[in-house]
N, CA, C and O atoms as a printed pandas DataFrame, in Angstrom:
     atom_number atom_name residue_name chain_id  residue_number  x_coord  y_coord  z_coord
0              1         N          UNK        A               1   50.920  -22.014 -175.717
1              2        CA          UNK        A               1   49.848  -22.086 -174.760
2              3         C          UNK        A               1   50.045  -23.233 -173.786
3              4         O          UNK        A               1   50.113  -22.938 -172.593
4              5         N          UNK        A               2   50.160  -24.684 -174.199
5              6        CA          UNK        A               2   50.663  -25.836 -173.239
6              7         C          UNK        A               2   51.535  -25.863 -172.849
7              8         O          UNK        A               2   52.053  -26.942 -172.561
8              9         N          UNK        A               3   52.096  -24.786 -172.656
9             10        CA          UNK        A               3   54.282  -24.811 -172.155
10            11         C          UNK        A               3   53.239  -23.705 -171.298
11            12         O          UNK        A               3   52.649  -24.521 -170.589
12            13         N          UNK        A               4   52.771  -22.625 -171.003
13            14        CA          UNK        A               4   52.676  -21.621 -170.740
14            15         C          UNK        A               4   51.862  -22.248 -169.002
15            16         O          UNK        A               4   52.158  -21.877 -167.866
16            17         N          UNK        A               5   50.782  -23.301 -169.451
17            18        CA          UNK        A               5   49.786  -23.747 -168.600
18            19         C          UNK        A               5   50.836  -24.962 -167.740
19            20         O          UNK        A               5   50.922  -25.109 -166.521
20            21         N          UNK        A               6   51.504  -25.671 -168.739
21            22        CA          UNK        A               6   52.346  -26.355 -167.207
22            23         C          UNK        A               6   53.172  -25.821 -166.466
23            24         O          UNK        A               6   53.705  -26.363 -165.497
24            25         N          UNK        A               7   53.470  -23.989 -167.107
25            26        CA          UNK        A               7   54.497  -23.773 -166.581
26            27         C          UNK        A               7   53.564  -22.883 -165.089
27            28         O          UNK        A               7   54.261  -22.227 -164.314
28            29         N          UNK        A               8   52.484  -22.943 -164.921
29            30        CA          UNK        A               8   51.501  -22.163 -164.505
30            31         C          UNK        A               8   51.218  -20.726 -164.893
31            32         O          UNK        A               8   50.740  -19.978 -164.041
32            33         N          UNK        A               9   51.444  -20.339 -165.960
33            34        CA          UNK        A               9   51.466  -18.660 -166.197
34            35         C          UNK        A               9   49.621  -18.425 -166.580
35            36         O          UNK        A               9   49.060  -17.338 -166.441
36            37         N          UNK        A              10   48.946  -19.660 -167.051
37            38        CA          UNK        A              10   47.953  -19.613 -167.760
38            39         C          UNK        A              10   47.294  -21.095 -167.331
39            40         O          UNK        A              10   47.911  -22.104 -166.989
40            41         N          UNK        A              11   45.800  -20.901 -167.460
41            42        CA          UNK        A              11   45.145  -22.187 -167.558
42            43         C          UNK        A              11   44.855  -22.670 -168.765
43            44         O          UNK        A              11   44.438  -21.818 -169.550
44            45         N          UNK        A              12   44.927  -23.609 -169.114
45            46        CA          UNK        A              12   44.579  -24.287 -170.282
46            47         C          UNK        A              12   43.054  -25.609 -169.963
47            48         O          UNK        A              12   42.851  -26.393 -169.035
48            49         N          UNK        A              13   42.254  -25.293 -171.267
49            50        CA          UNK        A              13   40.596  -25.972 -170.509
50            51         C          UNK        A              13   40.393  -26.715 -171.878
51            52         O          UNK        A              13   40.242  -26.190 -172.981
52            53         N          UNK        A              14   40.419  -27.884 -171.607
53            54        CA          UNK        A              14   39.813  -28.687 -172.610
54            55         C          UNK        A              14   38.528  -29.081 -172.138
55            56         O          UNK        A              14   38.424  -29.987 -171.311
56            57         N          UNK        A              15   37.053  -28.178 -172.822
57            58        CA          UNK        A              15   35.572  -29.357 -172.129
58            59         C          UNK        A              15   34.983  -29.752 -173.618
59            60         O          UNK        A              15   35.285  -29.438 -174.769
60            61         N          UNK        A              16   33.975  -30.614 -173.003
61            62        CA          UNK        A              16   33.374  -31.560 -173.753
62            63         C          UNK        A              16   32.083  -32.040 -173.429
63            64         O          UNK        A              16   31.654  -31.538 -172.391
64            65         N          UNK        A              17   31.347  -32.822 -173.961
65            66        CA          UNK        A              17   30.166  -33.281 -173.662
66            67         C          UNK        A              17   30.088  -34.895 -174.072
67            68         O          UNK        A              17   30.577  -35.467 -175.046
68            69         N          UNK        A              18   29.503  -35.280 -173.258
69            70        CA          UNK        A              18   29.290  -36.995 -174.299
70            71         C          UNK        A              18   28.073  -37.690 -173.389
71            72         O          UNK        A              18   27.826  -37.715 -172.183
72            73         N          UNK        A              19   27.660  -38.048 -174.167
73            74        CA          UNK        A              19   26.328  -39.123 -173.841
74            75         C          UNK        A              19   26.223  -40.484 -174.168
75            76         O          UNK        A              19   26.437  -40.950 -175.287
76            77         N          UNK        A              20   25.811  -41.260 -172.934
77            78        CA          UNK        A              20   25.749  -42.717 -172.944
78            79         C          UNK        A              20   24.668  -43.592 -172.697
79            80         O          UNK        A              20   24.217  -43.564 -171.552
80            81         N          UNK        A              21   24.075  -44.476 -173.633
81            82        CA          UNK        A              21   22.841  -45.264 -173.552
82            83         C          UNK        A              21   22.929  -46.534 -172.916
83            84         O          UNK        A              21   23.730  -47.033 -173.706
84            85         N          UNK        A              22   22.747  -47.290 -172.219
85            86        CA          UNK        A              22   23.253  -48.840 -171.591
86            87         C          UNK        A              22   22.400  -49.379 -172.605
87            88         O          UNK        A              22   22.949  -50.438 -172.907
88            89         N          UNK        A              23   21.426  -49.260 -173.264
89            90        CA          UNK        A              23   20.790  -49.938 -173.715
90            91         C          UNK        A              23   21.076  -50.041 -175.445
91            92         O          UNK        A              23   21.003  -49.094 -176.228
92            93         N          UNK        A              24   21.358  -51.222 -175.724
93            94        CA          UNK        A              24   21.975  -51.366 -177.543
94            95         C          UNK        A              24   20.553  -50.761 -178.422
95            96         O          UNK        A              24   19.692  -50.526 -177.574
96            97         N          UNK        A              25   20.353  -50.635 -178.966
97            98        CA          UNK        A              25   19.881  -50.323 -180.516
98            99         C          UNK        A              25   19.108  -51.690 -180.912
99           100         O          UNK        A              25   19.761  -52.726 -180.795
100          101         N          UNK        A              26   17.719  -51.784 -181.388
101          102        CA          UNK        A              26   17.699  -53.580 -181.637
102          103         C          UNK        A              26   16.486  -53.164 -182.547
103          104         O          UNK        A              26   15.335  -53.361 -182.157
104          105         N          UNK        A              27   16.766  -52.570 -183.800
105          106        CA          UNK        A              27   16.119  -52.159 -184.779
106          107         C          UNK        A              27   16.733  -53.287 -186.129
107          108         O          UNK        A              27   16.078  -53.541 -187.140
108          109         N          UNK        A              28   18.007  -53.794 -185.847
109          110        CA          UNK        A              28   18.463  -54.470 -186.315
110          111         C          UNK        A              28   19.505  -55.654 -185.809
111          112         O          UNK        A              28   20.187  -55.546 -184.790
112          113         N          UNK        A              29   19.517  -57.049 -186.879
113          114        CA          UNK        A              29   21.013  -57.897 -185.944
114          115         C          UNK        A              29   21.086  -58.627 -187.149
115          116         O          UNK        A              29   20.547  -58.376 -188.227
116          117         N          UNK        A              30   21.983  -59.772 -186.757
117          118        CA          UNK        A              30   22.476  -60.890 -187.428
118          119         C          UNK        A              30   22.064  -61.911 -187.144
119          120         O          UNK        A              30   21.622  -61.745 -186.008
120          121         N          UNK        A              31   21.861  -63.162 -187.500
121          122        CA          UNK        A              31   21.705  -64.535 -187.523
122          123         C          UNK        A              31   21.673  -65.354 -188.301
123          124         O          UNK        A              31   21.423  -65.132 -189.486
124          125         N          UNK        A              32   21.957  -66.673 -187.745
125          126        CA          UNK        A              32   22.403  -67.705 -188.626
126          127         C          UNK        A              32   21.368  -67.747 -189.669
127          128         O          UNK        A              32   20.208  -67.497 -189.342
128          129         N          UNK        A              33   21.630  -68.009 -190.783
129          130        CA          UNK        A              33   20.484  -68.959 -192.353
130          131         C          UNK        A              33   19.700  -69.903 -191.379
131          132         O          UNK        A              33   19.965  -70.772 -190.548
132          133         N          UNK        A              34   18.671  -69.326 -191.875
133          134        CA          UNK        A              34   16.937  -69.932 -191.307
134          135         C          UNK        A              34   17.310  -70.018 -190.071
135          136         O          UNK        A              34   17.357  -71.116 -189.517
136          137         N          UNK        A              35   17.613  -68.952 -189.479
137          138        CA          UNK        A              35   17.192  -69.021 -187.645
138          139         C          UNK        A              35   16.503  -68.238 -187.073
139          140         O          UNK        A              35   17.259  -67.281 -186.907
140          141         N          UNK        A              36   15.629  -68.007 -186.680
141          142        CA          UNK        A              36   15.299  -67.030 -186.718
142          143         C          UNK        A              36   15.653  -66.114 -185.004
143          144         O          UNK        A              36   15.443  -66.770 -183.984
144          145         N          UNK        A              37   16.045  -65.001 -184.900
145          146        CA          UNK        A              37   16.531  -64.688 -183.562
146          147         C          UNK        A              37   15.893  -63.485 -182.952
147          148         O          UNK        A              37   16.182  -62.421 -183.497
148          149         N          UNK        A              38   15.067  -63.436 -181.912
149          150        CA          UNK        A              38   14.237  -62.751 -181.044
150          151         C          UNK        A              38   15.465  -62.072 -179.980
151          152         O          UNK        A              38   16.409  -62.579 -179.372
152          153         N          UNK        A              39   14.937  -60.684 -180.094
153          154        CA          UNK        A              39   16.017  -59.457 -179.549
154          155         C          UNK        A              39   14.800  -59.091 -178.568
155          156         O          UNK        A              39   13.662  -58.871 -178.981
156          157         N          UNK        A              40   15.198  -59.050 -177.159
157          158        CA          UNK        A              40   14.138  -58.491 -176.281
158          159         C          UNK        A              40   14.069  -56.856 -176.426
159          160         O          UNK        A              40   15.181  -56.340 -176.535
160          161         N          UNK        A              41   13.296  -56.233 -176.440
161          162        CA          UNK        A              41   13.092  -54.964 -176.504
162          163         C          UNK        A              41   13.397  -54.040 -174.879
163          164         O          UNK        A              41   12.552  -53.916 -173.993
164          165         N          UNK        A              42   14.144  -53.750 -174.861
165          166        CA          UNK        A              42   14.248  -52.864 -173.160
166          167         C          UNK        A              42   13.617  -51.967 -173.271
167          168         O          UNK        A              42   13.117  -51.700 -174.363
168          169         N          UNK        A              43   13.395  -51.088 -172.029
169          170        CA          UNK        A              43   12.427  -49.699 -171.925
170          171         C          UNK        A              43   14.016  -48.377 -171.886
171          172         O          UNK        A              43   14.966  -48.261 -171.111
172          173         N          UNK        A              44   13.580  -47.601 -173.162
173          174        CA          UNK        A              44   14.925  -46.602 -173.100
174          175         C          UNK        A              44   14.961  -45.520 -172.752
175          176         O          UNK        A              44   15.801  -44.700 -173.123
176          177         N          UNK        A              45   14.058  -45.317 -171.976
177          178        CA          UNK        A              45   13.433  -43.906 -171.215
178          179         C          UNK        A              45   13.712  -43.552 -169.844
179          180         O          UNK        A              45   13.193  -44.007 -168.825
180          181         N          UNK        A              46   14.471  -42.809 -169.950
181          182        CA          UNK        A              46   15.185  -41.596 -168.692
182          183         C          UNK        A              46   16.659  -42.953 -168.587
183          184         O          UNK        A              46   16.847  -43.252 -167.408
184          185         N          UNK        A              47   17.346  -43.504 -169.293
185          186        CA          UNK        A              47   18.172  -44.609 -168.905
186          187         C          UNK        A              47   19.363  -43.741 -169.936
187          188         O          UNK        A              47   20.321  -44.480 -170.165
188          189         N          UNK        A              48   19.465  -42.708 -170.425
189          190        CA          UNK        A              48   20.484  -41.992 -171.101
190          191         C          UNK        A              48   20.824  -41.245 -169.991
191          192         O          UNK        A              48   20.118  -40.635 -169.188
192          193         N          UNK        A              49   22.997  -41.511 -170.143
193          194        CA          UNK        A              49   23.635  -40.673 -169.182
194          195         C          UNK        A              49   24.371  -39.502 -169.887
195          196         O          UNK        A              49   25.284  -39.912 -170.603
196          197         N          UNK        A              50   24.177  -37.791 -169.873
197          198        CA          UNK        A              50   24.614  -37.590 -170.302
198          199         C          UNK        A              50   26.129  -36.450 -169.415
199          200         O          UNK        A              50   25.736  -36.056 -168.317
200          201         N          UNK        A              51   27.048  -36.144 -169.622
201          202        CA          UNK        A              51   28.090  -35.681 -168.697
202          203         C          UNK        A              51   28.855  -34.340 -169.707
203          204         O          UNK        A              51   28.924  -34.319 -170.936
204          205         N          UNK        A              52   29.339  -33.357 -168.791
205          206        CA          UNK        A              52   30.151  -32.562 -168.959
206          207         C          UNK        A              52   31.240  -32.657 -168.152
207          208         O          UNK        A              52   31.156  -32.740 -166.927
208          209         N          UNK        A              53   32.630  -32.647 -168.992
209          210        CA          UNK        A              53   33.690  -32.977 -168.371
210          211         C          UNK        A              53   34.791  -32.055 -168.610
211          212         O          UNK        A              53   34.626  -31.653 -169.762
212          213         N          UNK        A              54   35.651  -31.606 -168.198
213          214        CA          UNK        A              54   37.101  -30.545 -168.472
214          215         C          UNK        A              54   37.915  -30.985 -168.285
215          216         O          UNK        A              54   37.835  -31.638 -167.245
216          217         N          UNK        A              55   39.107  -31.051 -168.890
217          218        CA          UNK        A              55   40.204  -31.169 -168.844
218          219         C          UNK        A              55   41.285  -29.696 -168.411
219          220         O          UNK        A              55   41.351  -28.766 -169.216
220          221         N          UNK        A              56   42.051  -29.648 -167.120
221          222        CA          UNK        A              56   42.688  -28.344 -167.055
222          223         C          UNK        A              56   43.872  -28.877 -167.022
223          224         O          UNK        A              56   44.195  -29.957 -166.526
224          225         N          UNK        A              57   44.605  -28.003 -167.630
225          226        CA          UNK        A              57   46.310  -27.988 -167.452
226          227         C          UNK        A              57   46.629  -26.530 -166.596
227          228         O          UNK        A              57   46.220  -25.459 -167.044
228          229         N          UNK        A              58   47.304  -26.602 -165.479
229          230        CA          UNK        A              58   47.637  -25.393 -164.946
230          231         C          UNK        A              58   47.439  -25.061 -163.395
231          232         O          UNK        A              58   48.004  -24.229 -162.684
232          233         N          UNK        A              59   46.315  -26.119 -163.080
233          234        CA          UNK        A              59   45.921  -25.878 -161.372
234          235         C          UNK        A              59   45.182  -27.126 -161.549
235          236         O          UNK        A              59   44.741  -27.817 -162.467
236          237         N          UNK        A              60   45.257  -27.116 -159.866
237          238        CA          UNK        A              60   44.100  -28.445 -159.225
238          239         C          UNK        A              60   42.908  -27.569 -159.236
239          240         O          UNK        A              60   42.801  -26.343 -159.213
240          241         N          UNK        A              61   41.578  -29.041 -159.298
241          242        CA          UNK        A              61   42.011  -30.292 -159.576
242          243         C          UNK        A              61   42.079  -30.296 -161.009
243          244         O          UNK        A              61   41.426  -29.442 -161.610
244          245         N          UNK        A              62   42.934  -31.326 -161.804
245          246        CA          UNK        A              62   42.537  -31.341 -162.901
246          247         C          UNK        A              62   41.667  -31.867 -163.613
247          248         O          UNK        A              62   41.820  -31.501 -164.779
248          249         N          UNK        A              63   40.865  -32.517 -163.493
249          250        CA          UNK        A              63   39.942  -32.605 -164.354
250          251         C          UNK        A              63   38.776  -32.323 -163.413
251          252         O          UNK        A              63   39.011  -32.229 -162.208
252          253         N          UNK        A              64   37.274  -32.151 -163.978
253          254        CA          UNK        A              64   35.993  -31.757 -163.546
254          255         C          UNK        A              64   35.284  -32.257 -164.337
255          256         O          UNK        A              64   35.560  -32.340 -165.534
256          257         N          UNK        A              65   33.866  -32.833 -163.617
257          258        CA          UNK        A              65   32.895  -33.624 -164.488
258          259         C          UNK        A              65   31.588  -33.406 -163.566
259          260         O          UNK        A              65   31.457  -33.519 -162.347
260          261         N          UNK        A              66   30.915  -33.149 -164.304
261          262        CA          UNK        A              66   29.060  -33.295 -163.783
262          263         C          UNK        A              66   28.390  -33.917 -164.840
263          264         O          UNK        A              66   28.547  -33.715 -166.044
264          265         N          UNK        A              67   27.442  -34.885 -164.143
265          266        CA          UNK        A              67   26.830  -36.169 -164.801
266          267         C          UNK        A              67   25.109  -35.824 -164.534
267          268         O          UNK        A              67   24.533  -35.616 -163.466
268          269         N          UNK        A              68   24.616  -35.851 -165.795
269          270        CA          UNK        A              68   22.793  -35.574 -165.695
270          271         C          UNK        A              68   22.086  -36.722 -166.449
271          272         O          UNK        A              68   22.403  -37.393 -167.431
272          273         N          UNK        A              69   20.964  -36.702 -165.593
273          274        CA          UNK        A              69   20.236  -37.609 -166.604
274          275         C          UNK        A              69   19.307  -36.612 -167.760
275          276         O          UNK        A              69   18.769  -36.927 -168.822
276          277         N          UNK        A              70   19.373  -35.576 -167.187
277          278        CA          UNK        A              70   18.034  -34.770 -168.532
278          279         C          UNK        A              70   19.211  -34.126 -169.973
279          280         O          UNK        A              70   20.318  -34.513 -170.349
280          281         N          UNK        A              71   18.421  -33.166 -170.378
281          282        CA          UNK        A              71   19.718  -32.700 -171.132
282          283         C          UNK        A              71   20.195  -31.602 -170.632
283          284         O          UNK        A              71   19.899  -30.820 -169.728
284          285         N          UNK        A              72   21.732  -31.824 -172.145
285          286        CA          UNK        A              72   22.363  -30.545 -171.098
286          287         C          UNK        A              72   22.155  -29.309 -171.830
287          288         O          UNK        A              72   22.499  -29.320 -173.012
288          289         N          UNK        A              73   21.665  -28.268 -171.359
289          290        CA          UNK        A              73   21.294  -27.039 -171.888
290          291         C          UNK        A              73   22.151  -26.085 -172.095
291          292         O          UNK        A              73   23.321  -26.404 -172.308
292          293         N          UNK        A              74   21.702  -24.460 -172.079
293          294        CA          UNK        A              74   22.675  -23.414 -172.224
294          295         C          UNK        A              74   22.697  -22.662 -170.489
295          296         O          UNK        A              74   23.383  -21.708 -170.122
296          297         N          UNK        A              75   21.759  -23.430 -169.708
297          298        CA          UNK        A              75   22.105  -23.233 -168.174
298          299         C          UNK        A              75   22.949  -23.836 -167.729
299          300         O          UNK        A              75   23.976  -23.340 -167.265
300          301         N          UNK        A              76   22.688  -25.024 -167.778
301          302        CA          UNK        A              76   23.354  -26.234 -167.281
302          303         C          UNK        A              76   25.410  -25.546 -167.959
303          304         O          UNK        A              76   26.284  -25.053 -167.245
304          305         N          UNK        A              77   25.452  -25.762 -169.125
305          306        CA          UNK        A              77   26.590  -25.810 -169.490
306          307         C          UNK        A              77   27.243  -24.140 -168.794
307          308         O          UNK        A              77   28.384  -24.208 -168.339
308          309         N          UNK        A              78   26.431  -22.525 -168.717
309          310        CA          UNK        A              78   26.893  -21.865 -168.397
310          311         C          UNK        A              78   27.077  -22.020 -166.674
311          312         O          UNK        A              78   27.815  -21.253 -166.056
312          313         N          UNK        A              79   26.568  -22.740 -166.233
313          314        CA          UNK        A              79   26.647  -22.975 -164.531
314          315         C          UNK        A              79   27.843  -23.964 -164.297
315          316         O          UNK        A              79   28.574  -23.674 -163.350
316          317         N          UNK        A              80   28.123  -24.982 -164.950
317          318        CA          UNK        A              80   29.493  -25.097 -165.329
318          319         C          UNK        A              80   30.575  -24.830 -164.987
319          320         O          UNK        A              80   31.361  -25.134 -164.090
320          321         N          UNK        A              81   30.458  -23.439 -166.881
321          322        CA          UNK        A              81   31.658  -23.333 -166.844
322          323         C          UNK        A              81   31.863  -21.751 -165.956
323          324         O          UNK        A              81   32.926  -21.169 -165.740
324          325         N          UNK        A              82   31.185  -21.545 -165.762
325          326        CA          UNK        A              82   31.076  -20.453 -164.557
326          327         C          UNK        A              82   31.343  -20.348 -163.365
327          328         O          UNK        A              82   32.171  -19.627 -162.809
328          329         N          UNK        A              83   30.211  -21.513 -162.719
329          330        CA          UNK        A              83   30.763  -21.692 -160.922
330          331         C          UNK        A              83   31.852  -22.894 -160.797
331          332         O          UNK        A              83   32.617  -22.850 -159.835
332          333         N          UNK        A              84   31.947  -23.864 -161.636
333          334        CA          UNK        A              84   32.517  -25.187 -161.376
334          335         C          UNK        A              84   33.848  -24.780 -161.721
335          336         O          UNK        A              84   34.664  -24.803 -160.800
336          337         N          UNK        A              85   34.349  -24.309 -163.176
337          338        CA          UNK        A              85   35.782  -23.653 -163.719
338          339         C          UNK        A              85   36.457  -22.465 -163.431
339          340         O          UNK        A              85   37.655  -22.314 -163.194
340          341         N          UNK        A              86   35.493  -21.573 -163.481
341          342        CA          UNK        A              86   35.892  -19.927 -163.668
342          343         C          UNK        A              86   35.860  -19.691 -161.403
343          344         O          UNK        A              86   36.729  -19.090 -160.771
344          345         N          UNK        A              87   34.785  -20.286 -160.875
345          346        CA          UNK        A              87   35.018  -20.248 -159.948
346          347         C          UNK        A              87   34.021  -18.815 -159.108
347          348         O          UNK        A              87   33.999  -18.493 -157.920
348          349         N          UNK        A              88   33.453  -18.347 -160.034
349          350        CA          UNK        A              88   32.386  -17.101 -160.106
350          351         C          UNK        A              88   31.443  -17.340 -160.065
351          352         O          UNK        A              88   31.179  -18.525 -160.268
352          353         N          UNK        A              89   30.454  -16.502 -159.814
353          354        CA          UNK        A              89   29.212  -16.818 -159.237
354          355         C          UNK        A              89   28.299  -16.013 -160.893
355          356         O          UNK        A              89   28.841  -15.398 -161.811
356          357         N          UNK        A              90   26.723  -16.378 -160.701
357          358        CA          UNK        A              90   26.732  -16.343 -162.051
358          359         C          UNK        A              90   25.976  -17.232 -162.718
359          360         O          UNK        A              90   24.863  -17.595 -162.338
360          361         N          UNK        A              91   26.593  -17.655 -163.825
361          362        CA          UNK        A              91   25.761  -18.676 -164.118
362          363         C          UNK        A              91   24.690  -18.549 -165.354
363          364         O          UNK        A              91   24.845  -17.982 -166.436
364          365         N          UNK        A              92   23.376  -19.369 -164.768
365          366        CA          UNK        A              92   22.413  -18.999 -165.205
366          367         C          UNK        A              92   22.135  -17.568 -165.142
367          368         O          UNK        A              92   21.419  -17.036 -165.991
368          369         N          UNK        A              93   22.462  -17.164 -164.547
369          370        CA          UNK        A              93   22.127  -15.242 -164.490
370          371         C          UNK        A              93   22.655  -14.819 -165.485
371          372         O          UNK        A              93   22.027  -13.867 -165.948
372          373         N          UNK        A              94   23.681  -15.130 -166.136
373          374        CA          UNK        A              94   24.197  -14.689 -166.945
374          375         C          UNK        A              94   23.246  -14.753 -168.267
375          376         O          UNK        A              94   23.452  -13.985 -169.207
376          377         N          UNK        A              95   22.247  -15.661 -168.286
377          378        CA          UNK        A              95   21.701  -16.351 -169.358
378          379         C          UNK        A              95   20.502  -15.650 -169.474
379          380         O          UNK        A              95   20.087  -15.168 -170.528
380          381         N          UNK        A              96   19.690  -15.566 -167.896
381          382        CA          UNK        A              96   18.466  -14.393 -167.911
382          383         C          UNK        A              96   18.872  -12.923 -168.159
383          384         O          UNK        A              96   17.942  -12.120 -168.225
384          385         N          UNK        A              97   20.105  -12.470 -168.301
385          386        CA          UNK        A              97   20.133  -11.131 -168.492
386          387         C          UNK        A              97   20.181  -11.242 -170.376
387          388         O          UNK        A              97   19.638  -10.424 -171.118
388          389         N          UNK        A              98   21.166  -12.763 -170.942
389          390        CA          UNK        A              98   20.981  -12.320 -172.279
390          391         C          UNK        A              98   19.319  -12.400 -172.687
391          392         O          UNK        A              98   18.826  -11.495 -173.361
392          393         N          UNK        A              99   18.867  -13.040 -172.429
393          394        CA          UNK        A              99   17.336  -13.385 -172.701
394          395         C          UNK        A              99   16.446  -11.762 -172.538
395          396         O          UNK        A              99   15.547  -11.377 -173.287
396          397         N          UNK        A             100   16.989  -11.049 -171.399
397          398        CA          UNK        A             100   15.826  -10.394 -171.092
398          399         C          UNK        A             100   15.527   -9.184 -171.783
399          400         O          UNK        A             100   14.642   -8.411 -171.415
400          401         N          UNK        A             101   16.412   -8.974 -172.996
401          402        CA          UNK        A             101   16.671   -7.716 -174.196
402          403         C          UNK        A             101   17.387   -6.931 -173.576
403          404         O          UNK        A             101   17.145   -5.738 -173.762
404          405         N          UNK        A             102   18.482   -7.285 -172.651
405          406        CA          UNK        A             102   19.262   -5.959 -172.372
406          407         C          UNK        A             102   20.586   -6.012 -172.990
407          408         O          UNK        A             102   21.490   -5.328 -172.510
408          409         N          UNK        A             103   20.832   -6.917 -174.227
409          410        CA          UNK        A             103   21.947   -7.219 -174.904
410          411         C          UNK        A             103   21.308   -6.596 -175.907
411          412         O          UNK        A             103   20.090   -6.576 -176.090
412          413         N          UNK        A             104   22.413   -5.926 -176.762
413          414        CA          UNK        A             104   22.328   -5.698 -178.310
414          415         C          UNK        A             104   23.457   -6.195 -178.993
415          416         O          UNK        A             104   24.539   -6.467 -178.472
416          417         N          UNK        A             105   23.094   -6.323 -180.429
417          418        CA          UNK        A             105   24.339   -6.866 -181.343
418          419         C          UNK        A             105   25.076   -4.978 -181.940
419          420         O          UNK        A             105   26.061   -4.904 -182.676
């Protein structure tokens, strides 16, 4: 498959998701014997970054990333990998047709 994608015969798609807080955790810490040490409390609300990113082997560009502050859903991720990768239009549509009972198993 990775011989196939540098050789261009095929794309190769590595995606992913990851989320980032600026703000530490301060539920807990360390300090010196009998010191006692005051952790300011920050406000941690709407301050999470979260991103979808791809990795392609095979065509420009190679890599692709979209960055949200809300979460990332089953729109969000099919709008994606739909209009952003595949290059098709789509999308969320794809998502109201599974929703709307016109799929069967």
């Amino acid at each position: 498959m990775r011989q196939a994608a540098y050789a261009g015969e095929r794309d190769l798609i590595f995606l992913d998701e990851s989320g980032f807080a600026p703000t530490m955790p301060t539920d807990c810490t360390w300090s010196r014997i009998e010191q006692r040490v005051v952790v300011p409390k920050e406000d941690t609300r709407n301050r999470r970054v979260n991103v979808l990113g791809a990795k392609i082997l095979g065509r420009e560009p190679d890599r692709l990333s979209q960055r949200t502050n809300g979460k990332i859903d089953a729109e969000m991720l099919l709008d994606f990998v739909c209009v952003r990768l595949a290059g098709s239009g789509g999308g969320a549509a794809v998502l109201d047709l599974a929703t709307a009972g016109n799929w069967r198993r």
